[in-house]
TIKEDO-792923 format. One record per residue: residue number from 0; x, y, z of N, C-alpha, C, O in turn. Coordinates in steps of 0.001 Angstrom, whole numbers, plus 500000, padded with zeros to 6 digits. Example, Ala and Ser with C-alpha at 12.3 -4.5 7.8 and 13.67 -1.06 7.14 Angstrom:
2
 mifi  neast nnorth    nup caeast canorth   caup  ceast cnorth    cup  oeast onorth    oup
    0 513190 494310 507800 512300  495500 507800 513200 496700 507800 514236 496681 508465
    1 512850 497750 507080 513670  498940 507140 512900 500030 507870 513409 501138 508039
This chain:
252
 mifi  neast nnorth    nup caeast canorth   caup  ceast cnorth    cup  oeast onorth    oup
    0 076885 947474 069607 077925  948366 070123 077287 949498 070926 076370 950218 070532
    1 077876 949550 072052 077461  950658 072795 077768 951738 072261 078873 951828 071726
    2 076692 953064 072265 077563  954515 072193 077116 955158 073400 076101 954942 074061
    3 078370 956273 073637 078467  956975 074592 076849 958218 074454 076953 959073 073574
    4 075685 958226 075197 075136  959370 075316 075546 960721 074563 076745 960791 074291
    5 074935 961553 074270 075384  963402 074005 075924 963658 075164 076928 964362 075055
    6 075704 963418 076029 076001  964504 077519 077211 964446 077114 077911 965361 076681
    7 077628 962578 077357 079423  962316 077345 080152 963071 076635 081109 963790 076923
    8 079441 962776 075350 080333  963713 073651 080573 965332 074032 081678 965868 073957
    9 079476 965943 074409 079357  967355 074719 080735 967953 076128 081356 969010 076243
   10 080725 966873 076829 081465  967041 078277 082533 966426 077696 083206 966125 078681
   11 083338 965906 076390 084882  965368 076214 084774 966159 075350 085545 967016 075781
   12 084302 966648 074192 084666  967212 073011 084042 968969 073126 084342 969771 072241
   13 083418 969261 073980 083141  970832 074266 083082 971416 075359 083439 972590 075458
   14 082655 970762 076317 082970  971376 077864 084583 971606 078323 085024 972703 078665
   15 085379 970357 078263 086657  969652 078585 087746 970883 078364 088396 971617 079109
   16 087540 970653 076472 088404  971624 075849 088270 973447 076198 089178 974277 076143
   17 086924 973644 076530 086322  975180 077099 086861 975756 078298 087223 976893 078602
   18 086791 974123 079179 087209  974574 079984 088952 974959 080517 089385 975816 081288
   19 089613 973919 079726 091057  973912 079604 091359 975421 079127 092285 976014 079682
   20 090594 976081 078094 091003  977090 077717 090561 978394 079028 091410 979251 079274
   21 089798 978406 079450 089174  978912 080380 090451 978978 081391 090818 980073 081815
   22 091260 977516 081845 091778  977579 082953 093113 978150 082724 093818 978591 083633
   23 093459 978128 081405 094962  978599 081223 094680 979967 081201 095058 980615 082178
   24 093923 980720 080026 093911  981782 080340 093758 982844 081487 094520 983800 081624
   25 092753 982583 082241 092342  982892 083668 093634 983230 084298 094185 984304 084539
   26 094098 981438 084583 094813  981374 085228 096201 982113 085151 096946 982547 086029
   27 096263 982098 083982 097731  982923 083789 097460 984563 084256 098090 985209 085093
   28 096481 984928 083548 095540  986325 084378 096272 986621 085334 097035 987587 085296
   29 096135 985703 086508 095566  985834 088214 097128 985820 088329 097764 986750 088825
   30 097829 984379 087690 099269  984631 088184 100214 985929 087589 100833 986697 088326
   31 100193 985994 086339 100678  987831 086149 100425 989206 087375 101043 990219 087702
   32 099140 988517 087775 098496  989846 088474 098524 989617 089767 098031 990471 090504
   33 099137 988347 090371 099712  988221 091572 101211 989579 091629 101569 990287 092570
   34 101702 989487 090351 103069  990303 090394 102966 991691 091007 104003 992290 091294
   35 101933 992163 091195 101414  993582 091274 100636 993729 092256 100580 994752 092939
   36 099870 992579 092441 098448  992444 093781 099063 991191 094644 098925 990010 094325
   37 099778 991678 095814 099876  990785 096734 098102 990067 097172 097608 988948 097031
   38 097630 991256 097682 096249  990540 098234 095639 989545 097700 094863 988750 098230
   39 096039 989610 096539 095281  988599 095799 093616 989008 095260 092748 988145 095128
   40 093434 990204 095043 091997  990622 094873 091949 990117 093267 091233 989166 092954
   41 092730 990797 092324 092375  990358 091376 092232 988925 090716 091580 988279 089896
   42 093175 988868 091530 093248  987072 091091 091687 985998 091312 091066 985242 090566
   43 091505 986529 093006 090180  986242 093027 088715 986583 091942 087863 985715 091753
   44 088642 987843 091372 087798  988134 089932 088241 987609 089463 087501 986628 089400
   45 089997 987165 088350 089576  986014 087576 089183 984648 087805 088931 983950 086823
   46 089072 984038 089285 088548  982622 089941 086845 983085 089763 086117 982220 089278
   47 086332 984169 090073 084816  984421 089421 084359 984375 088090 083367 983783 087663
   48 085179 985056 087478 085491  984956 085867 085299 983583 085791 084213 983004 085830
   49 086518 983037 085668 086402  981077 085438 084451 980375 086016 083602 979861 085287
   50 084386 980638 087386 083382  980025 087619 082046 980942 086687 080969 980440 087009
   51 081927 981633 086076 081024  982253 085575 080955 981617 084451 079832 981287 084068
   52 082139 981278 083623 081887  980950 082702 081707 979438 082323 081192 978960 081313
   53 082263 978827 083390 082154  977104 083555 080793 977011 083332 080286 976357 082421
   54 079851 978047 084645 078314  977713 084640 077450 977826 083398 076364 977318 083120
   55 078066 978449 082891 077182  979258 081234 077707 978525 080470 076777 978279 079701
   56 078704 977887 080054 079341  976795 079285 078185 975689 079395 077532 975348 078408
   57 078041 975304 080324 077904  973631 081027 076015 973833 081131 075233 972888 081224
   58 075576 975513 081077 073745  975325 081563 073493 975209 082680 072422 974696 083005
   59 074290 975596 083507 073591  975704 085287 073314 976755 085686 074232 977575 085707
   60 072379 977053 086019 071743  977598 086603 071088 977818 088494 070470 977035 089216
   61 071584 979197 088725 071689  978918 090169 071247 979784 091107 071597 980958 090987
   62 070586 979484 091979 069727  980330 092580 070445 980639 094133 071035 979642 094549
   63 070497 981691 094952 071127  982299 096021 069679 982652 096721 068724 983219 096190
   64 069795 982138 098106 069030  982728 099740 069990 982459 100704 070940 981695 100873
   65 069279 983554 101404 070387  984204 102813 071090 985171 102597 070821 986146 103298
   66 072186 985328 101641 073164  986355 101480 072647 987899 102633 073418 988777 103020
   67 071315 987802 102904 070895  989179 103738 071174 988611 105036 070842 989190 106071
   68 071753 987535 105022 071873  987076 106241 073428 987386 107034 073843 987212 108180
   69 073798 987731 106232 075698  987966 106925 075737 989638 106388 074942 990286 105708
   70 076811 989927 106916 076930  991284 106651 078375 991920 105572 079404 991804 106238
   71 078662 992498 104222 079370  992841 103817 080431 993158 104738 080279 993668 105848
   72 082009 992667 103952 082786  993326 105174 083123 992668 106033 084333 992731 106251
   73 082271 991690 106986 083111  990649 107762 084006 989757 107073 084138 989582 105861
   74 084555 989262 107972 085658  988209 107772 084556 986744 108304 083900 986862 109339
   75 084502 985806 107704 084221  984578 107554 084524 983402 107430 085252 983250 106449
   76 084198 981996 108249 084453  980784 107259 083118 979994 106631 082271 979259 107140
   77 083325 980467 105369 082124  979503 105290 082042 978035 105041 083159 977755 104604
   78 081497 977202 105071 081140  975274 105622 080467 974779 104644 079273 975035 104796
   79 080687 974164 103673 079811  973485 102817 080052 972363 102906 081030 971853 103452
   80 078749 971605 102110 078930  970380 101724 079347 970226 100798 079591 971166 100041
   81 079626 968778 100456 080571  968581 099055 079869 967620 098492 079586 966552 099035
   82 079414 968124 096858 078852  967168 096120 079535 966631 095049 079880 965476 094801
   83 079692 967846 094361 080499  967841 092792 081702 968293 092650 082120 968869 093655
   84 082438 968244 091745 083653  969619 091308 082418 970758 091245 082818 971693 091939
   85 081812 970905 091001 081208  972103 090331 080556 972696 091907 079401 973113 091821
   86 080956 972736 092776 080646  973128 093973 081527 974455 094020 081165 975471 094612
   87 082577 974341 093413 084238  975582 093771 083315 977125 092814 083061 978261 093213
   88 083030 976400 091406 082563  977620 090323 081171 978031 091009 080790 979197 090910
   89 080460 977145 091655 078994  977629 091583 079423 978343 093271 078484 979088 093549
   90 080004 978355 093914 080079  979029 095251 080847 980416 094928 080448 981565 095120
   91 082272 979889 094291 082985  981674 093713 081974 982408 093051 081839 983617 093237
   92 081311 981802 092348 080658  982966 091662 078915 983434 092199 078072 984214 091757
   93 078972 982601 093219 077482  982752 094083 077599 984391 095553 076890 985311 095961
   94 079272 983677 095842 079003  984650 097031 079800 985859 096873 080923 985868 096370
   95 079143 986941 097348 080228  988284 096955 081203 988676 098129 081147 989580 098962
   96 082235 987542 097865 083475  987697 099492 084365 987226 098550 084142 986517 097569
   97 085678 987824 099063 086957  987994 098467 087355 986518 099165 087704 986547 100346
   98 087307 985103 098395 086992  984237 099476 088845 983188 099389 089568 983565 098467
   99 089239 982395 100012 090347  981737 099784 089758 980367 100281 088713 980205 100911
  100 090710 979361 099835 090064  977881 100183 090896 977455 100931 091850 978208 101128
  101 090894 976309 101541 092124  975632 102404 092060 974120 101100 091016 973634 100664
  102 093238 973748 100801 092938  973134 099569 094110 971682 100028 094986 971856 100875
  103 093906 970222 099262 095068  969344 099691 096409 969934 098850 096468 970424 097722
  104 097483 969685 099875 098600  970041 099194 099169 969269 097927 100284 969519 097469
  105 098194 968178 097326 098350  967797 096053 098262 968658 095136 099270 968844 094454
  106 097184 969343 094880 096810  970552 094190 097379 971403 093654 097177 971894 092543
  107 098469 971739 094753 100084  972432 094463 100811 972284 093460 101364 973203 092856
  108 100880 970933 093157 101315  970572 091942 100959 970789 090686 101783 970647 089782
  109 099395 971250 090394 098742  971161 089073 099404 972205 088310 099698 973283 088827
  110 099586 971992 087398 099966  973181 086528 099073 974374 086490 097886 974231 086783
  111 099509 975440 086182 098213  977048 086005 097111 976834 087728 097167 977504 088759
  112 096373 975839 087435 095756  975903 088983 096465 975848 090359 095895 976394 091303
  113 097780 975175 090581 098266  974703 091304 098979 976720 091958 099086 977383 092990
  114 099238 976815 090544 099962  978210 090488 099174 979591 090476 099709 980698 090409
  115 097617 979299 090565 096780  979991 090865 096632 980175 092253 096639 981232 092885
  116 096487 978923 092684 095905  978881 094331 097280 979091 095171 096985 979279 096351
  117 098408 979116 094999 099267  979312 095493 099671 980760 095691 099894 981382 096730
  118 099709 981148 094370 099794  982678 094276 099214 983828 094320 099675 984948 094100
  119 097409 983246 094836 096376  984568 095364 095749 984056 096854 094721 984378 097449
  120 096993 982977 097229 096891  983466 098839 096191 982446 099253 096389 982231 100449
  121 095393 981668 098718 094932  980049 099122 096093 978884 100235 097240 978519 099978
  122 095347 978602 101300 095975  977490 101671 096029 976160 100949 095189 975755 100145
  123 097535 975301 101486 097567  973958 101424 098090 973186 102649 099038 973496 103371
  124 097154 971951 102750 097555  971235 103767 097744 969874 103706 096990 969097 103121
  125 099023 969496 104471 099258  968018 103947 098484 967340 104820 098748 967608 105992
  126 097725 966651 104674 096904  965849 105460 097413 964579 106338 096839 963839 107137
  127 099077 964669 105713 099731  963361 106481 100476 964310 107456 100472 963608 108467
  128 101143 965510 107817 101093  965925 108380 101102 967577 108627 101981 968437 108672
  129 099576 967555 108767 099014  969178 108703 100104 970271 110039 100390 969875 111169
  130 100445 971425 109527 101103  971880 109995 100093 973494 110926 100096 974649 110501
  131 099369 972987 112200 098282  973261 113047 098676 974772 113105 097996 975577 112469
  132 099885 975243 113938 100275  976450 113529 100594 977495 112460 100550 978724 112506
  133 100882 976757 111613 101301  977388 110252 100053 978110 110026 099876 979328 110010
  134 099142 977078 109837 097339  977480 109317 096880 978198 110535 095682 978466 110441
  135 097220 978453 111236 096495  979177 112276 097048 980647 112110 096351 981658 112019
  136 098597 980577 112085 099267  981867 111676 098562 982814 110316 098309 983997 110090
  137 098459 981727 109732 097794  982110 108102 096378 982514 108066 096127 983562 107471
  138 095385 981837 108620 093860  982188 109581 094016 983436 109592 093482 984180 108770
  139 095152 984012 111007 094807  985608 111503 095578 986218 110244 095069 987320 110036
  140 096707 985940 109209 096412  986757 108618 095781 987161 108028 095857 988350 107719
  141 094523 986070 107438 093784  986399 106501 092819 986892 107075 091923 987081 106253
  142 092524 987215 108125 091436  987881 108992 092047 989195 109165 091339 989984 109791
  143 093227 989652 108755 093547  991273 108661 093472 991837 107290 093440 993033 106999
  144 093450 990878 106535 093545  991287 105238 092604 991167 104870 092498 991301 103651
  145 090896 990729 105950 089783  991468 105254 089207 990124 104064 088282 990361 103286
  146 089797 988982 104091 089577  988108 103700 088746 986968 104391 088885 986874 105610
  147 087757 985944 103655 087396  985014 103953 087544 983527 103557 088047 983145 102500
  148 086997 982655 104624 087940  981187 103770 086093 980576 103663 084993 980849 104144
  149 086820 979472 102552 085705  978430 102338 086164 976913 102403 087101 976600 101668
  150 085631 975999 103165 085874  974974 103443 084489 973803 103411 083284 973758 103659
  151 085965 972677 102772 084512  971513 102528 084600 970479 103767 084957 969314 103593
  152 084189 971079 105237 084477  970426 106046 084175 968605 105780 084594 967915 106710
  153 083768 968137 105074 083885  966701 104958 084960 965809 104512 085134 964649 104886
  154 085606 966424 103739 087227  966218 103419 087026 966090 102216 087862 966830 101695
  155 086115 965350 100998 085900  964964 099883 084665 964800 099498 083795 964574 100339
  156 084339 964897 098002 083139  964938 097923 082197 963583 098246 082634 962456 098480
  157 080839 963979 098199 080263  962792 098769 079661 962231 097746 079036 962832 096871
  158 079933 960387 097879 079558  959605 096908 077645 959468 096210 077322 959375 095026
  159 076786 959501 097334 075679  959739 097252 074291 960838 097441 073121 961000 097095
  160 075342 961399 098218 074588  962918 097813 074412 963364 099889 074119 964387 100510
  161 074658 962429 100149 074396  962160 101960 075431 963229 102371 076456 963296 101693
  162 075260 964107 103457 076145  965025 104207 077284 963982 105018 076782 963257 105876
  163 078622 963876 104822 079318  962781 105293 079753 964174 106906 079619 965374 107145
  164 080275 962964 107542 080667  964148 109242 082022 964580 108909 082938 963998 108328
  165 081889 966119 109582 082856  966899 109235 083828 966448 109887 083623 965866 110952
  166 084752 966575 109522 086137  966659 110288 086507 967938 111558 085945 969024 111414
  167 087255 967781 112510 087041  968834 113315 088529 969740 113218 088777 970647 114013
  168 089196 969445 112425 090552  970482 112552 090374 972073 111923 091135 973040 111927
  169 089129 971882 111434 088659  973754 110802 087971 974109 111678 087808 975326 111772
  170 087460 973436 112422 086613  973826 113193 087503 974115 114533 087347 975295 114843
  171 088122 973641 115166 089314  974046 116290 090027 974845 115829 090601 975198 116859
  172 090688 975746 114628 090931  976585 114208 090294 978139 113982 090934 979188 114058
  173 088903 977994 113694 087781  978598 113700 087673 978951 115465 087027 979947 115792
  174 088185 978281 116308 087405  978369 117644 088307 979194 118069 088067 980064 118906
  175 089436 979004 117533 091116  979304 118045 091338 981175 117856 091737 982100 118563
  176 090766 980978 116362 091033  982416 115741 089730 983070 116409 090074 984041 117082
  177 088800 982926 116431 087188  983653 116796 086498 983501 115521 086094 984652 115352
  178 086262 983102 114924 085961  983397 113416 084655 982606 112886 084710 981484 112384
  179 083366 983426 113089 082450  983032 113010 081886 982197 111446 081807 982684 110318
  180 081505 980568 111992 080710  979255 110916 079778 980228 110317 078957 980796 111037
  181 079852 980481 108929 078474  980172 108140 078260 978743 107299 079068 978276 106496
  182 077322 978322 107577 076788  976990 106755 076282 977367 105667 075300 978106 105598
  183 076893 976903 104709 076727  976465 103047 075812 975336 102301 076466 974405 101833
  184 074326 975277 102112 073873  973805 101869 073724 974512 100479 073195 975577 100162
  185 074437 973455 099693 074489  973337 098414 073677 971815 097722 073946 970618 097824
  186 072556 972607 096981 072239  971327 096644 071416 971021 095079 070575 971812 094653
  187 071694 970132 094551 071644  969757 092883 073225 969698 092452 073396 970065 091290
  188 074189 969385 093016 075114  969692 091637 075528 968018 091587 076285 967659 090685
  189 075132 967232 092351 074751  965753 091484 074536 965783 090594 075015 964949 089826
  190 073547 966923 090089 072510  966656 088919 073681 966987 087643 073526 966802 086436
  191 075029 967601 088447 075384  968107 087267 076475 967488 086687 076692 967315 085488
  192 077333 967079 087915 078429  965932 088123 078410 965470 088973 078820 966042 089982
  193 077971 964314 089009 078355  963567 090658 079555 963048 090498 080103 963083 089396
  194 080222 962406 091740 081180  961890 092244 081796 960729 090958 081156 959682 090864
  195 082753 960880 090201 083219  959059 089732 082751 959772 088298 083651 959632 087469
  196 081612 960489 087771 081481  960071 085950 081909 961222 085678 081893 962194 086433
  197 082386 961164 084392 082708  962050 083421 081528 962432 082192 081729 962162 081008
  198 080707 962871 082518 079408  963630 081592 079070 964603 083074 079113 964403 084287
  199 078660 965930 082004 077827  966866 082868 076737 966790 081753 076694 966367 080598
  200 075533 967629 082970 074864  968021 082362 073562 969488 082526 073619 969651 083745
  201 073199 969856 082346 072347  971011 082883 071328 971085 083826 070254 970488 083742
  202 071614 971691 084561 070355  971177 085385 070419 973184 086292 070974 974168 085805
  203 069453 973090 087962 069416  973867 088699 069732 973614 089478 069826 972486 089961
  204 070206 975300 090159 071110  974266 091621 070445 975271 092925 069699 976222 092692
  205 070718 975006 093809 070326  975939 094693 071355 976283 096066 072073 975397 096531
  206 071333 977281 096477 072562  977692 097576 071334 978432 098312 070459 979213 097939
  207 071772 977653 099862 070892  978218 100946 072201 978708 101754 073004 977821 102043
  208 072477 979944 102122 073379  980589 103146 072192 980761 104667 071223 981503 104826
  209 072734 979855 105458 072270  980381 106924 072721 981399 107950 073483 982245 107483
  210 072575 981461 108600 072489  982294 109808 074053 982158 110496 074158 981144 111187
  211 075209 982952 110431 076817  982782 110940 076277 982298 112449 075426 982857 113141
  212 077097 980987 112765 077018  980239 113880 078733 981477 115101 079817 981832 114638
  213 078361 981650 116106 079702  982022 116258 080271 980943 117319 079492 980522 118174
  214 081520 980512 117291 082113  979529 118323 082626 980049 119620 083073 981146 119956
  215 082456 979096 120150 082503  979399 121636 083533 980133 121970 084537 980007 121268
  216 083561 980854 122836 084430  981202 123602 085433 980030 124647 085160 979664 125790
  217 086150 979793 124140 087318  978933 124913 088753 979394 125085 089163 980209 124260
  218 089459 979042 125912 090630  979890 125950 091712 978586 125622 092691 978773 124899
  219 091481 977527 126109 092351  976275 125645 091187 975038 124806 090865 974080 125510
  220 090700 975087 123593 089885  974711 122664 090550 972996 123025 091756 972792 123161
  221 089588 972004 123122 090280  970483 122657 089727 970146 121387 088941 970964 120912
  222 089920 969341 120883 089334  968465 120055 088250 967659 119875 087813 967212 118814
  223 087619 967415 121602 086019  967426 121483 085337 968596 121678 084111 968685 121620
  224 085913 969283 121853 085059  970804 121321 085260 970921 120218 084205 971255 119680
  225 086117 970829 119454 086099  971337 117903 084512 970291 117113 083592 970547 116336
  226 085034 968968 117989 083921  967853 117389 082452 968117 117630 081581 967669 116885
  227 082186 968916 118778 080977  969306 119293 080424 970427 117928 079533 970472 117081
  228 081779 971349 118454 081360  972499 117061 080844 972249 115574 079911 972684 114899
  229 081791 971426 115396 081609  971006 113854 080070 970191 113910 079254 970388 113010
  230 079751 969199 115138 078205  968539 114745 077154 969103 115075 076045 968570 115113
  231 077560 970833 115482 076125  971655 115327 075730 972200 114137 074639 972408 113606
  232 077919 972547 113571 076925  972944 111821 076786 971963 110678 076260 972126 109577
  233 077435 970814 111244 076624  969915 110390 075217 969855 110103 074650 970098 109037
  234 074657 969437 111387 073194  969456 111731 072881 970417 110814 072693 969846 109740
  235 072702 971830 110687 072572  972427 110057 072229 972641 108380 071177 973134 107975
  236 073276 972191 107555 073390  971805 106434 072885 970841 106330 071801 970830 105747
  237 073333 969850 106745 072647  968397 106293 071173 968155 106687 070592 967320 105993
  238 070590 968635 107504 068936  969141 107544 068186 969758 106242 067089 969347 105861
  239 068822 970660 105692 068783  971836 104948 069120 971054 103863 068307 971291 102969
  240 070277 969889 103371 070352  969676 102293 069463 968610 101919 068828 968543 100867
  241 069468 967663 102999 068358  966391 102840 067118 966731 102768 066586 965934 101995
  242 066220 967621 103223 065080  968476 103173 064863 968541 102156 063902 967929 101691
  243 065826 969462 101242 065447  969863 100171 065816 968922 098911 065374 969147 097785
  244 066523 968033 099165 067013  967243 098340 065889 966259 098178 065614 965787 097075
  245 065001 965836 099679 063996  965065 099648 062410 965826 098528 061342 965354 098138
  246 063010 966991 098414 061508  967912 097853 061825 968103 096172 060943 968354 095351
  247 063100 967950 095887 063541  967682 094421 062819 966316 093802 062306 966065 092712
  248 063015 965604 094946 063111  964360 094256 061397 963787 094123 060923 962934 093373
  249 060881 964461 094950 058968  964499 095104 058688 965155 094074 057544 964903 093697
  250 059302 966005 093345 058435  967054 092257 058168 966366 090978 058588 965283 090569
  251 057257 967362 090352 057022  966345 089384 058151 966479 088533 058282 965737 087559
C-alpha cells in the first residue's frame, strides 16, 4: 500500500486548514474595512498579513534585489512570471506598494476572496470578452489614487518552470495609460508548489526586481506594438529566471 509522503499529510491536515483560517479571518478584516476605506489601503495590509503568514506557516523563505531600483511613490505595473500559487503571498509581502492585481473574473465568485479582491479595488476580466475600456478607465484611476498593479503577463501559471510568452493586452494598456513595466523574475516557488500537486514544501525563493522599462510613446498604440512591448520584458525575466534557475540546479 502506498502512503502519502509528510509533505502531503502536513499540506492537507496543517497548511490547508491554517490557511482557510488565515483566509476567512483576513478576509473578513479587509471586507469590514472596505466599509470605511474606499482606497482600499487597509485591506491591502491584511492581503500582506495573509501572505506573511502563508510564508511562515509553509517555511519559505525569501530573499528581495532591486527594490533600490524604482522609486517610493510611483505608480507602477509590475510583470511577473508565473510559477506557483505562492507567487500572490511571496510578491504582497515582498514589495512595499499599495499593489492591486488584474485577476480572471472567475475569482469573483470565491467566497471571502472573491469578496476581498472585489472590495479593495482589484480588477476582473472576462477573458471571453475583456471589456478594453472599462480597464483602461480603471488603469487611470488607479494611477490617481497613487496605486500600483501586478500582473502575470503569461495568463497562467507555468507547467515547467519555462517563462511561457506574454500576452499583449497589459501591455497595450500600459502603453495607452503611460505607465512604466517593471519586470518581476521570481524564482524557486516550484520548489514550493508547482503547477497540478497538492504538497508544499520549504524551500528558498528569490525575487529579482529590475530596472522600470518605460513604453513608448505612441499616440494610436496597435497590437503589434503592445506584442513588441511585451517581448522586450519578457526577454528580460525569462533571461533572469532561466539564468538563475540554471545556477540552482548546478549547486550542490
Amino acid at each position: 500500500m502506498h502512503i502519502p509522503p509528510y509533505h502531503w499529510w502536513r499540506t492537507v491536515f496543517y497548511l490547508i486548514p491554517a490557511i482557510t483560517v488565515y483566509t476567512i479571518v483576513l478576509g473578513a478584516a479587509s471586507i469590514v474595512s472596505s466599509l470605511f476605506d474606499r482606497r482600499g489601503h487597509f485591506a491591502h495590509r491584511c492581503a500582506r498579513a495573509w501572505s506573511w503568514l502563508i510564508l511562515e506557516t509553509t517555511g519559505v523563505r525569501v530573499s528581495v534585489e532591486g527594490l533600490d531600483r524604482i522609486r517610493p511613490g510611483t505608480t507602477y505595473v509590475f510583470v511577473s512570471n508565473h510559477q506557483s500559487i505562492y507567487d500572490t503571498p511571496i510578491i504582497f509581502s515582498s514589495l512595499p506598494y499599495q499593489l492591486r492585481i488584474i485577476a480572471k473574473a472567475s475569482l469573483a465568485r470565491f467566497p471571502v476572496l472573491g469578496w476581498h479582491l472585489r472590495r479593495g479595488g482589484h480588477l476582473f476580466v472576462d477573458r471571453r470578452r475583456p471589456d478594453h475600456a472599462g480597464i483602461l478607465r480603471r488603469w487611470r484611476g488607479l494611477v490617481k489614487e497613487g496605486l500600483s498593479l501586478m500582473i502575470y503577463a503569461e495568463g497562467t501559471r507555468s507547467p515547467d518552470g519555462r517563462v511561457a510568452r506574454f500576452k499583449g493586452g497589459s501591455f497595450l494598456l500600459a502603453i495607452e495609460a503611460g505607465l512604466p513595466i517593471v519586470p518581476v523574475a521570481v524564482i524557486g516557488t516550484r520548489q514550493v508548489m508547482p503547477k497540478g500537486r497538492l504538497r508544499t514544501e520549504p524551500a528558498s525563493v528569490r525575487i529579482i526586481v529590475h530596472d522600470p522599462i518605460r513604453p513608448p510613446r505612441l499616440d494610436h498604440p496597435t497590437p503589434r506594438d503592445a506584442k513588441a512591448f511585451a517581448a522586450r520584458v519578457h526577454s528580460v525575466i525569462a533571461d533572469s529566471v532561466e539564468t538563475l534557475q540554471n545556477c540552482r540546479s548546478a549547486g550542490p
